[in-house]
N, C-alpha and C positions, 0 to 999 in steps of 0.2 A: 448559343452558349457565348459568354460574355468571354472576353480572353481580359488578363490578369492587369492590373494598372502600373505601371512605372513608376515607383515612385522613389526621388532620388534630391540629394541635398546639394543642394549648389549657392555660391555667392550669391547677393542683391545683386542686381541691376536696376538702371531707370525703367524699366518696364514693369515695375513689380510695387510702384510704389500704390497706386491705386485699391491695391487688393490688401495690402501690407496697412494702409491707413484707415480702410474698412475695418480691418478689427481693431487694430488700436482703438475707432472711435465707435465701436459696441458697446454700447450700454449696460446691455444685457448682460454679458460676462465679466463688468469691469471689476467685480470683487472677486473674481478667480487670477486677476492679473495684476492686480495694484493695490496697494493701501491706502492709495489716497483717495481722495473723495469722489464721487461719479462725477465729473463735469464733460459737457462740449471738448472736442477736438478739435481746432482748426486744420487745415491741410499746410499751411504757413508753419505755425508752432511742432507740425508732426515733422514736416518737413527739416527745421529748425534742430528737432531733436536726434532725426537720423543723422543730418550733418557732425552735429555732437559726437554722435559716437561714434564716427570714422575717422573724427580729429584726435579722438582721445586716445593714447600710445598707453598713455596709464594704465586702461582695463584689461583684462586678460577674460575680455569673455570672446567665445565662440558662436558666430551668427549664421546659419544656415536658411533659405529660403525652401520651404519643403514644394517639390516641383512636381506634377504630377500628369503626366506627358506631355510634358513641354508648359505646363500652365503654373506657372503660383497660386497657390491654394494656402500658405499659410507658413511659419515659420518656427523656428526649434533653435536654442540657445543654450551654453553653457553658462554659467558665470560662477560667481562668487570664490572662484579657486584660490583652494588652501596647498600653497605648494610644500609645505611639509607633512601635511598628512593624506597628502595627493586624493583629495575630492575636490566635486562641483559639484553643483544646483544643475538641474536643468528645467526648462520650462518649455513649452509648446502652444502655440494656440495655432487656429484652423478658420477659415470661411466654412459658416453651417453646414452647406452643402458638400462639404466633405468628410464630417462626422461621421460615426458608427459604419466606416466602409474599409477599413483595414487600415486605412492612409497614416493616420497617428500613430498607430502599433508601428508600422513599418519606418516611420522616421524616428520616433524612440529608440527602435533598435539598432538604427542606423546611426544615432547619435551618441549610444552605450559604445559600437563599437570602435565610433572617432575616440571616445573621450579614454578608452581602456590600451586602446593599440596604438594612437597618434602624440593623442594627451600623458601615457603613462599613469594614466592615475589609475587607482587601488577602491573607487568608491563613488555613486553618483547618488546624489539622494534628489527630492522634489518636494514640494508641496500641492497637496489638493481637495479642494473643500470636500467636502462628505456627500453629497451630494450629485455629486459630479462621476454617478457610479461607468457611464462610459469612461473616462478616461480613467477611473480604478481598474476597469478591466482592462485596458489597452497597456496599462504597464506591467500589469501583473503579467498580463502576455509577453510582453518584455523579459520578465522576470523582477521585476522587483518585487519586493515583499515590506506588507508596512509591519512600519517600525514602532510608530508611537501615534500618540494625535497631541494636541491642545485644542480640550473641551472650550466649547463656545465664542472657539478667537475671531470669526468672520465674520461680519454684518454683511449678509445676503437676504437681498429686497424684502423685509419685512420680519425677517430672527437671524438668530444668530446659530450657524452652524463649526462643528468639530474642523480641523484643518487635519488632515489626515498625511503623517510624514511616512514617506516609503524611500527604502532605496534599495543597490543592488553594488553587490561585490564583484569586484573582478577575479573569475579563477585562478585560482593557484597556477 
């Protein structure tokens, strides 16, 4: 019997970058994570842009490294925070070989609970192509519930798929 996996959110470290620039420079899911166009990653420019974001005081997002006994496997973020109507966006991505094993559900929920008890906020919403029925399920385990879509907003390898908006309220 397999005993239960750990999985828990903790700061970057230099130790994390390797895994962390692997999915940034996927190919393969880059229209699930960016609007701009599929191009190469260098490990210089990734590196460049993490520095970015640790300089920047301006952003008010929230970056967790998803750790999964002891190992980085993938990462989970707040951002776009509206502080008067107290929501954020959140996003997730993962190394393949951690898909469909609970690990996502488990740092979604983990990252509902920062954003409702730490962050105060009142509302987390996401986006996610249609297609990407794993992580429909993995939030819906969450709890969230979709909200709307906009028909045909993604260009995924070769058509154009729905963007599927979901989110979840925090209990009264």
């Amino acid at each position: 019997m397999s005993r239960p996996r750990a999985v828990m959110l903790r700061s970057r470290s230099a130790g994390d970058f390797d895994v962390l620039f692997r999915i940034a420079g996927d190919l393969a899911t880059w229209e699930e994570r960016s609007a701009a166009s599929p191009a190469p990653l260098t490990r210089e420019a990734f590196k460049n842009r993490l520095a970015q974001d640790d300089e920047d005081d301006s952003s008010q997002n929230v970056r967790f490294v998803v750790d999964v006994d002891g190992a980085a496997v993938g990462s989970v973020s707040l951002f776009d925070f509206d502080e008067l109507a107290r929501h954020a966006e959140v996003g997730i991505a993962l190394v393949p070989e951690a898909r469909g094993q609970g690990i996502g559900s488990a740092a979604i929920s983990q990252i509902v609970e920062f954003a409702f008890v730490r962050c105060n906020l009142r509302r987390v919403h996401l986006q996610v192509i249609e297609s990407n029925l794993g992580a429909i399920r993995a939030y819906e385990k969450a709890g969230f519930v979709v909200e709307g879509r906009q028909r045909q907003h993604a260009w995924v390898p070769g058509k154009y798929e729905d963007i599927v908006i979901m989110g979840i309220l925090r209990s009264a």
